[in-house]
C-alpha positions in Angstrom: -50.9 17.3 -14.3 -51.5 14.9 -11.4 -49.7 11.2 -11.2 -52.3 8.9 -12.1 -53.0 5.9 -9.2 -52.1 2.9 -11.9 -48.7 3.8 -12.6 -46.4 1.0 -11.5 -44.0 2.2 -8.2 -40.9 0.1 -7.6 -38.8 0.8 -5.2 -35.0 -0.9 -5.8 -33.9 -3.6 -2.9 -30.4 -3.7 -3.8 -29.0 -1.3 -1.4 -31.3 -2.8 1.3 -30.1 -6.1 0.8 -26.2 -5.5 0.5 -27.0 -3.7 4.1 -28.2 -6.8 5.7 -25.4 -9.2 4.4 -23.1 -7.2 5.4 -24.7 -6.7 9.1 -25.1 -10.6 9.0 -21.7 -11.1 7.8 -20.6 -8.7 10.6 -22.4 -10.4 13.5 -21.2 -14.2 12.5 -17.8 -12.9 12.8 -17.7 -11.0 15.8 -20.4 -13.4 17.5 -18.8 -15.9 19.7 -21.2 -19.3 19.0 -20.7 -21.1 22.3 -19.1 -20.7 25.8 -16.1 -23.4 25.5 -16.7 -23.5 29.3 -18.5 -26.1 31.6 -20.9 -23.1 33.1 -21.3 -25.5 36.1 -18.0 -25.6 37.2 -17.5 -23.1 40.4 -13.6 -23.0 40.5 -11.8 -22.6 44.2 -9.7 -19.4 45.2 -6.6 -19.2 44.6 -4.9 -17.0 46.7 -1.4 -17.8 45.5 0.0 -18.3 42.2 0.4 -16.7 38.7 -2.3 -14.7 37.7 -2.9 -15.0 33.7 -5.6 -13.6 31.5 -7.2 -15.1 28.3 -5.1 -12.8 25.9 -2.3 -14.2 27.7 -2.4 -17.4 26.8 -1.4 -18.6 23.4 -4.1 -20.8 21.3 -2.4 -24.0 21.7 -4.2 -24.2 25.0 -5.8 -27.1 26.3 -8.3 -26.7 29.0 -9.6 -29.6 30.3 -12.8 -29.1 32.5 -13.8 -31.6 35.8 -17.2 -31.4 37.3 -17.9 -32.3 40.5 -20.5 -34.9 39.2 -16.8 -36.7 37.6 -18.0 -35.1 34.4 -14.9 -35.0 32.4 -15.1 -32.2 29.5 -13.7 -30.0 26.5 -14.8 -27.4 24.9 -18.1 -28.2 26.8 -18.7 -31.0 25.2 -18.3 -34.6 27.3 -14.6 -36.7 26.9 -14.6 -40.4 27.4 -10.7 -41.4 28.3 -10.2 -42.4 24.6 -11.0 -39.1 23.7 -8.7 -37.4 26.2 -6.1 -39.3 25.5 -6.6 -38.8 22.1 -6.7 -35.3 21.9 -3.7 -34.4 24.0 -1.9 -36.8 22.2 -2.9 -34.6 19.2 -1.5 -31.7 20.6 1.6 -33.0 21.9 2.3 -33.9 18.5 1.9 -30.7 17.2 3.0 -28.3 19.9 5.4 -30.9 21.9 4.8 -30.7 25.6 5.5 -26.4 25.8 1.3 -26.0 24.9 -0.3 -24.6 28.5 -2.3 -27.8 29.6 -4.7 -26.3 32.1 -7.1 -28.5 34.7 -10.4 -26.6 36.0 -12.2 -28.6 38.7 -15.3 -28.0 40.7 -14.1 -27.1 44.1 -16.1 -30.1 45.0 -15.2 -32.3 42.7 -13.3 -35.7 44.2 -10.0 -36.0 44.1 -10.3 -39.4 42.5 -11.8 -37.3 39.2 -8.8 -34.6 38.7 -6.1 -37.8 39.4 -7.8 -39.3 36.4 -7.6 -36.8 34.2 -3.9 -35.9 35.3 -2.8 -39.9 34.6 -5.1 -39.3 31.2 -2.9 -36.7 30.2 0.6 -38.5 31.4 -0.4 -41.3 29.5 -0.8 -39.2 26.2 2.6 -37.7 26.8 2.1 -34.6 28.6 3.5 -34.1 32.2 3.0 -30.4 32.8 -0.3 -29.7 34.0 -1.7 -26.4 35.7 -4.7 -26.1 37.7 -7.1 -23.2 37.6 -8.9 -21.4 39.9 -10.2 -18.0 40.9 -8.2 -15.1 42.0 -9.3 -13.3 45.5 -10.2 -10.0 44.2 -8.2 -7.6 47.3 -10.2 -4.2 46.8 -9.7 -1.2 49.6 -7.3 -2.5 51.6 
């Protein structure tokens, strides 16, 4: 006996919709939202020095970004001095002074701009400050 064409058809969405949560919930975690960098910045060589990685450092690090324009940022997001002072104060508190303080400046940027930022973060407490910059990459010698 053949299926008449007025019989109602369902088809369960359950299974379909646990599916996407769970990719959603997957991509939100392992999705990075922004780049804490300033993508402007093009950071000098450094040809001497330590050479550190990002799993290397521990996440009490502060990076504090100078463009050549004088923009002064975190977290790519513009700092007045307030707010720099403010949020190295912050982290003084709560790490002391041991907390890697890290300075990346445009190799163009004034020196003016980085002295700024380095009296900035004395004033908040914090004396130790690194500099960052780009590793020569020695291949085939």
């Amino acid at each position: 006996m053949a299926k008449s064409r007025n019989e109602d058809v369902s088809l369960d969405m359950t299974p379909m919709i646990d599916v996407v949560f769970q990719l959603i919930i997957f991509f939100v975690v392992t999705l990075k939202m922004s780049d804490d960098k300033d993508t402007t910045i093009k950071l000098a060589d450094g040809k001497n020095g330590i050479v550190l990685t990002q799993e290397e450092l521990p996440p009490s690090q502060l990076t504090i970004d100078v463009a050549a324009s004088g923009r002064v940022s975190m977290s790519n997001i513009t700092m007045s001095d307030a707010m720099i002072v403010d949020a190295v104060k912050k982290r003084v508190n709560a790490y002391g002074t041991d907390f890697p303080c890290m300075i990346r400046a445009d190799k163009n940027t004034q020196h003016k701009h980085v002295a700024k930022v380095m009296n900035l973060c004395a004033a908040a407490g914090m004396w130790k400050v690194s500099f960052v910059a780009i590793q020569e990459h020695k291949a085939n010698k």
